[in-house]
C-alpha angles and dihedrals in degrees: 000000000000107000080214096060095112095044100116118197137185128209120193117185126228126208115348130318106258083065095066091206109141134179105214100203110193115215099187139006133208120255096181146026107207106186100283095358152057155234126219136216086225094053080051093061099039089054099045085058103043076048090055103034094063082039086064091036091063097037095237123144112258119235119240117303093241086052100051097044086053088053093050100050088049090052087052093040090055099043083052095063097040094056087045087058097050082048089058091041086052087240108171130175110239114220089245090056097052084045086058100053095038083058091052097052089046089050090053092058092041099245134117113254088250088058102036090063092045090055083051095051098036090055094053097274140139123240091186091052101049080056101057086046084057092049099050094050099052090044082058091047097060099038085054093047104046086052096039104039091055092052088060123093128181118180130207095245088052087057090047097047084046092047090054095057137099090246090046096048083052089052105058102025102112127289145199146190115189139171117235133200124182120191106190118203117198132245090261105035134099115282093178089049098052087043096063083041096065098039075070096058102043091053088052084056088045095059099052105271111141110272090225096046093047096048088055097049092066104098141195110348101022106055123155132221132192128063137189112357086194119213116325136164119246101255087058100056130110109287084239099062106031100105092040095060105069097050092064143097131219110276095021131126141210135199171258094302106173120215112183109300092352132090105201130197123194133188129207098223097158134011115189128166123014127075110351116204120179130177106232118185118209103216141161134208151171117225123203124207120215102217142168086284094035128060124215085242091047091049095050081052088061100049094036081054094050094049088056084046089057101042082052095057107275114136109255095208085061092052094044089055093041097049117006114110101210109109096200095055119029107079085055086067092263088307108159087174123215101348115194130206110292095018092108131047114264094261097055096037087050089058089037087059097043090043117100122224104290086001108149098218118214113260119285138184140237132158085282099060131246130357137177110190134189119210104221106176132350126206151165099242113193108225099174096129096040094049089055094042088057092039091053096048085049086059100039088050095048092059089045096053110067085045082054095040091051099058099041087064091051083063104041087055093043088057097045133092106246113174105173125190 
């Protein structure tokens, strides 16, 4: 690639052309050669005022003008040679993904996508540039993560150790995040009546209406306060709630509890930490792949014919060898092992649940192809200690991560031709 490429010139001719007098007129101008790429005097000035703009958004003091611009051209110097690097990987950003992040953003900023670009486009903005923003971040983030991700290690000894101290022990005591609604009655005001009011209300809840719609229905004089509690550990609830909690499941509500001249309503949005049970389900498949020899009709047939071989007699664990097409699993006889909620993909956790105990389901599809399963055992398994192992590395590794990020790109920028003007 020419480091060049973004120069932009103009040539206006003066006279006519037979005088061959021309006025070359530069719009831009290159600050820094960065290996095969460069930085332009224009980028300089885009970013310095995104930088100041959100400087004078959070009311801080903005550092000297010499320092700011020096920043700047480090931090474009190193995005250049990150997104040279995911040139150089093949990293490309899929449609879907960039849906997806477009949704997000639309979501913070509670819009649909369709009106979060129009907002974009009707106050002066660019939609096609807010997605080549997009792009080049999560090209970054990647890059960043499969360099920086391979040079952490966590051992087994520095979880225990972490387990065993007082900021392990916090992180993974229980926790919960609940809704709470509060409905106060006055002194003189009808207890019974407001009783019978928020029975109501809690039927309503029962039978599947929306705890939040259902708390803002409620009208004059019946008006609610409270909100999220956020996530908090157990030592640190509402007295009040503090033994219901835990006795709860996500997405389930209790109420009303009534507290003097109060009626009160809580929502388990969110339960971390504590005894973890999870229903696991051992099962076993054949999966068959529709190919270029081999229709999709024509592979539903097959595993439609091996289901009928089984229920005759035939060992399922010698088909499975003899036919399946996953790799990981058919020389184990189909045997996919324990398999928890959200392993597999919906359609073949949705046969796994209806299935009884050495039932051969009916074929059924996925992106993969075609599977028959079989349902061997199913269990509670407690994973408490897993789930807290697993908990603790992903901490662990978060606060090693930015120490790790940061020197990486030390290096990166050390390696690097830099030529700045």
């Amino acid at each position: 690639m020419n480091p060049f490429v973004k120069c932009l010139t103009a040539i206006v001719l003066s006279g006519s052309f037979a005088q061959a007098h021309a006025a070359v007129e530069i719009l831009d101008k290159v600050i820094a050669v960065v290996d095969d790429d460069v930085v332009m005097e224009s980028e300089l000035q885009e970013r310095l005022a995104l930088v100041k703009g959100n400087i004078a958004a959070r009311g801080v003091e903005a550092p000297p003008e010499d320092v700011l611009v020096r920043e700047t051209i480090d931090r474009l110097i190193l995005e250049s040679i990150q997104l040279q690097m995911g040139a150089r990987y093949g990293i490309r950003i899929e449609e879907q993904q960039m849906a997806a992040a477009v949704g997000r953003m639309a979501a913070q900023n509670g819009l649909s996508p369709e009106q979060f670009i129009n907002q974009i486009e009707a106050s002066g903005g660019s939609y096609a540039e807010l997605r080549d923003n997009i792009a080049r971040e999560m090209i970054i983030q990647r890059v960043q993560a499969g360099n920086v991700n391979q040079r952490i290690e966590i051992s087994p000894a520095e979880i225990d150790a972490f387990l065993g101290s007082s900021e392990g022990q916090e992180l993974t005591q229980p926790a919960y995040r609940l809704l709470h609604a509060r409905l106060d009655v006055p002194a003189d005001g009808d207890m019974d009546a407001a009783k019978a009011h928020v029975d109501t209300l809690q039927r309503r809840i029962e039978q599947g209406e929306d705890f939040n719609t259902v708390v803002a229905s409620s009208e004059e004089p019946y008006l609610f306060t409270g909100g999220d509690l956020g996530l908090r550990p157990e030592s640190e609830l509402p007295s009040l709630f503090a033994p219901i909690a835990p006795e709860m499941n996500e997405g389930e509500s209790r109420g009303p509890i009534a507290n003097g001249q109060a009626f009160h309503f809580i929502y388990l949005l969110e339960k971390r930490g504590g005894t973890q049970i999870i229903p696991q389900t051992k099962v076993r498949h054949i999966l068959i792949k529709p190919s270029e020899i081999l229709t999709p009709e024509q592979a539903q047939g097959l595993a439609g014919e091996l289901r009928e071989r089984i229920n005759n007699g035939e060992d399922f664990g010698d088909l499975a060898r003899e036919y399946s097409e996953d790799i990981g699993s058919a020389q184990e006889g189909g045997d996919l092992g324990w398999a928890s909620p959200g392993q597999m993909v919906p359609v073949f956790e949705n046969a796994m649940a209806q299935a009884d105990i050495n039932e051969i389901t009916e074929p059924f599809e996925s992106p993969y192809g075609w599977h028959i399963l079989q349902v061997l055992e199913r269990r509670q398994q407690d994973v408490t200690e897993l789930v807290n192992r697993n908990r603790a590395e992903d901490f662990l590794h978060n606060r090693k991560y930015q120490e790790e990020l940061d020197a990486w790109l030390r290096q990166i920028r050390d390696e690097a031709f830099v030529d700045i003007k």
